[in-house]
N, C-alpha and C positions, 0 to 999 in steps of 0.2 A: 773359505779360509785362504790366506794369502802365504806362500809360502818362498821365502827365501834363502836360496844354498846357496855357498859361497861368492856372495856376489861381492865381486870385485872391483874399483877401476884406482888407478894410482896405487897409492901406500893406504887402502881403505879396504874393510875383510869383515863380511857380516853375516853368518847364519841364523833363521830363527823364522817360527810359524806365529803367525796373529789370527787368532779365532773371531769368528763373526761376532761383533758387539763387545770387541775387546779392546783396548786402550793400551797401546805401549809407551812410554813415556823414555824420551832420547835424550840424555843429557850429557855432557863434556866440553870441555874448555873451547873457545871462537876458535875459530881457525882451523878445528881439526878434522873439518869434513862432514859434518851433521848432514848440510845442505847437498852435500854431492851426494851424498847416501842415500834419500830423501829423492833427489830429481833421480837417482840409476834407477829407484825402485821404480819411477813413473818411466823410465823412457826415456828423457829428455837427455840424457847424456850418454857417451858411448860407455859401456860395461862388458865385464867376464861376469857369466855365473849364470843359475837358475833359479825363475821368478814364475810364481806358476799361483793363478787364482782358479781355486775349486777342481785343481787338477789341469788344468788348463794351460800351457807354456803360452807365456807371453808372448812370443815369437809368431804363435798363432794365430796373433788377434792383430787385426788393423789398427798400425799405432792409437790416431785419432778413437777408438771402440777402447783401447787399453789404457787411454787417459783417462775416458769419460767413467770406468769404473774403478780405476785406480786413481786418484785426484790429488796433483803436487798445488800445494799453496804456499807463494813463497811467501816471505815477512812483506814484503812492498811488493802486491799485486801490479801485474802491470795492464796498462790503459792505452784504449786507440780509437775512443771516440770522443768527442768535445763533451758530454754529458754523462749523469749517472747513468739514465733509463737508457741508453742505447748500447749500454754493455751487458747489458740482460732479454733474454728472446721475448719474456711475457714480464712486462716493470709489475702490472695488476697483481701477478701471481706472488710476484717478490717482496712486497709491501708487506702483508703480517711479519714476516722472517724480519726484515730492516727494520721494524716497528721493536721489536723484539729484544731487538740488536743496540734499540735504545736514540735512533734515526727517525725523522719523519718523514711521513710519505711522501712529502713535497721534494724530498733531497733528489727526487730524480730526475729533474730538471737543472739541477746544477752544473755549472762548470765544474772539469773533475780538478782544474786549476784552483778550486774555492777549498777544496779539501786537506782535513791537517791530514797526517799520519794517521792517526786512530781512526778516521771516519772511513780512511782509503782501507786500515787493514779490515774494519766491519763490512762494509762493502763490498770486498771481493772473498770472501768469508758467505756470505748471503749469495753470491754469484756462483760460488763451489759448490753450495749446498744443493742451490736451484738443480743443481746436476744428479742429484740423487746417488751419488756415489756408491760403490760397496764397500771403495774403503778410502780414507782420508787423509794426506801424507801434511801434515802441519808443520809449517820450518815458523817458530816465534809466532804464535798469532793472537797473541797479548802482548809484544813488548810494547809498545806506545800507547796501554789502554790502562787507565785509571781501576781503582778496585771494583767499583761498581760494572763499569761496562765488562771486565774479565771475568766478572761472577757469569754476568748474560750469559759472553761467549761459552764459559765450561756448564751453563746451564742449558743452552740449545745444543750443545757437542752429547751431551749426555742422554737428552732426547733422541738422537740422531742413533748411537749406541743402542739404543732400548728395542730399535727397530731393527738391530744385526747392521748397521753400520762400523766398521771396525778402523782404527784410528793408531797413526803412531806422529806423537806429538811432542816434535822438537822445542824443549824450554830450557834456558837459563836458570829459572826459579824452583830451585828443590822443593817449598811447601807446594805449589802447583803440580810438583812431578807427582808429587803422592798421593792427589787429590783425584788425578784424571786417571794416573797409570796403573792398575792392578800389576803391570811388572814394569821393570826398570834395564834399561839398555844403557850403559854405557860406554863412549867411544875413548880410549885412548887417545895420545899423545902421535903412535904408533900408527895410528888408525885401526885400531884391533877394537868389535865393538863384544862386548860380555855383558852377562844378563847378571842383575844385581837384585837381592830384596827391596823391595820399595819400602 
């Protein structure tokens, strides 16, 4: 279980527990901090507050240990090698997952220069996964994907789920908030985030 008290940075204020294999769905107008919320809970930005998996203070854990089980995925993955297959440790292993994902196996040989938007957000989507996360921090990870590939996506996330993966997944699209999220966070204006009926 992932548990966050008052975790703060800026004008942004979020309490709330996410159960193993549970889907929290984050929704509220651009601008108002989805993503800073999202990277405090991983780490990646300086924050106030308590962030604690399975009992466990964050603080405890060697960042790089607390990424790999807390996993930030941002909307535009980023890249540092000239290829698909060299952003991934085993490409062999990663192949059913990108197959899945709606990609073929050959894509990993590509320049990641050859890539639109949607193949980069699947991509590093299949690269998060490879990680086996416990839990999955999603900022947009449909916005550039057609209805078919966004089925994929919320159909391998749900797999992932089934296995006590647990997910809070930042979207614009209200029918997808209610489709993934069993509850509903939303952030203010304010940056005040409150839990809503889905």
């Amino acid at each position: 279980m992932l548990t966050v008290i008052a975790l703060t940075r800026l004008h942004i204020s979020a309490s709330f527990e996410l159960k193993d294999g549970e889907c929290i769905a984050l929704q509220g107008p651009s601008g108002v901090g989805k993503s800073l919320l999202l990277r405090s809970i991983a780490d990646l930005d300086p924050n106030e507050g308590t962030v604690k998996l399975d009992g466990t203070l964050r603080e405890a854990m060697p960042a790089p240990l607390w990424r790999k089980q807390v996993t930030y995925l941002a909307t535009e993955p980023g890249w540092w090698a000239d290829t698909v297959q060299e952003h991934f440790s085993r490409w062999d292993y990663a192949i059913p997952l990108v197959e899945r994902l709606g990609l073929p196996p050959s894509c990993g040989t590509w320049p990641i220069q050859r890539l639109s938007t949607g193949e980069r957000q699947r991509l590093g989507l299949a690269r998060a996964l490879m990680l086996r996360s416990r839990v999955l921090l999603l900022d947009e990870p449909t916005s550039a994907l057609d209805s078919k590939s966004t089925t994929n996506v919320e159909s391998v996330i749900a797999e992932c789920m089934s296995s006590g993966t647990s997910v809070v997944w930042s979207t614009h699209d209200s029918a997808q908030a209610h489709r993934v999220g069993s509850r509903l966070l939303v952030m203010s204006s304010g940056g005040r985030v409150e839990e809503h009926q889905p």
